[in-house]
C-alpha positions in Angstrom: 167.9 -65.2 -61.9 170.6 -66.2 -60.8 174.8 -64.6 -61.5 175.8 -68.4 -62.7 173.0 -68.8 -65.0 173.6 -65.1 -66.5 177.6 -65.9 -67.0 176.9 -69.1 -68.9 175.0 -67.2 -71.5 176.0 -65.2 -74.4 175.8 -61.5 -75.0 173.0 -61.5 -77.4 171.1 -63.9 -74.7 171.4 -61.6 -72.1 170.2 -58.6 -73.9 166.9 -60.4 -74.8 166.9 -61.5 -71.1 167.4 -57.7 -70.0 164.7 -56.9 -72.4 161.9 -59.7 -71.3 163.1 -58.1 -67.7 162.3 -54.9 -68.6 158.7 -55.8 -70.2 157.7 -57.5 -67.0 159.0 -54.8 -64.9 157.2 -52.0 -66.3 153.7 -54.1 -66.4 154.4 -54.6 -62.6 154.6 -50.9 -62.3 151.1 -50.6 -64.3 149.4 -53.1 -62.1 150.9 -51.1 -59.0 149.5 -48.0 -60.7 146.4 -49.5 -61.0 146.2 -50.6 -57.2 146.2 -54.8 -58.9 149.5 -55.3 -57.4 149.4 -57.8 -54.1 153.5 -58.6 -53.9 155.2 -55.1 -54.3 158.1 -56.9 -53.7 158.2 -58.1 -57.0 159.5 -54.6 -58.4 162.4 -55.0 -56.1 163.6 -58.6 -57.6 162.4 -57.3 -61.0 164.5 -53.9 -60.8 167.7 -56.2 -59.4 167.8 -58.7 -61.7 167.7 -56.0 -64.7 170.7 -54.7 -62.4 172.8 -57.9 -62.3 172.3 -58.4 -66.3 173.7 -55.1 -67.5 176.3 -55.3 -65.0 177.5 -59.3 -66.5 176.3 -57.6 -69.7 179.5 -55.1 -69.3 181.7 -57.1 -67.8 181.3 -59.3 -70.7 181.5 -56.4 -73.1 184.6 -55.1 -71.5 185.8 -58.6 -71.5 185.6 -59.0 -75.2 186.7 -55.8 -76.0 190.0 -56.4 -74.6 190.8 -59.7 -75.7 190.8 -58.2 -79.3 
């Protein structure tokens, strides 16, 4: 996912999108576990994109936060 799709969101969309992240990433790391995994690449994306929503996440947060 991309930075401009995450900054056109709101927070509450971004949290479920962290979440649904999250869910995928940790079947990836079952299927890896269970030797099902063909792209292993996949974790990296998955693990980066979880990255770049907590960190628009904050800067959102800390936006808000400072406009009250």
């Amino acid at each position: 996912m991309k930075t401009t799709e995450l900054r056109q969101k709101d927070a509450a969309a971004i949290e479920t999108e962290i979440k649904a992240l999250q869910k995928a990433h940790f079947g990836l790391r079952m299927q890896k576990a269970l030797q099902q995994l063909s792209n292993t690449s996949t974790l990296r994306t998955t693990r980066r994109d979880i990255a770049r929503a907590k960190t628009i996440l904050a800067q959102k947060q800390k936006q808000a936060a400072t406009a009250k």
